[in-house]
C-alpha positions, 0 to 999 in steps of 0.5 A: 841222220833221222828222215824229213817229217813234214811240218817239222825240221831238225835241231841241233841241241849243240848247234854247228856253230859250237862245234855240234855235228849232224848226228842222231845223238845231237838232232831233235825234230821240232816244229818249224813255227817253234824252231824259229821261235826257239832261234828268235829267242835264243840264238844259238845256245845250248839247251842247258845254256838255255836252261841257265839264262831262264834261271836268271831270268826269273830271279831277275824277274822277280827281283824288278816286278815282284810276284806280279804275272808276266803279262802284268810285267809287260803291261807296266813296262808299256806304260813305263815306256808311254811315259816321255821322260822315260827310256830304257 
């Protein structure tokens, strides 16, 4: 296994919980702050698991709020929730 680098901690592409092994060929370092970030996020899928949810994403994205930029999507859902008799 690869050596500490401050600031950083190990990732594993095929996470343990999906049978990956702690080994160089399936460990990255990654910055702390965007490794919880990424485990947040996404739990513990793979990056191509990942890569499959984002598409959706986008397509569903698209589909709800149009061409609009995703902080505009966030600031019509924000209204959309401020109003009382809607909920989601």
């Amino acid at each position: 296994m690869k050596r500490q680098v401050k600031g950083y901690n190990y990732h594993h592409l095929r996470p343990r919980s999906q049978g990956g092994q702690s080994l160089d060929s399936n460990m990255c370092f990654i910055k702390i702050k965007k490794h919880e970030a990424l485990h947040r996020m996404f739990g513990n899928f793979t990056p191509k698991q990942i890569d499959s949810m984002l598409r959706n994403f986008e397509k569903d994205f698209k589909l709800v709020f149009g061409n609009v930029t995703f902080k505009e999507a966030a600031e019509i859902y924000q209204r959309l929730l401020e109003m009382k008799r809607w909920t989601p």
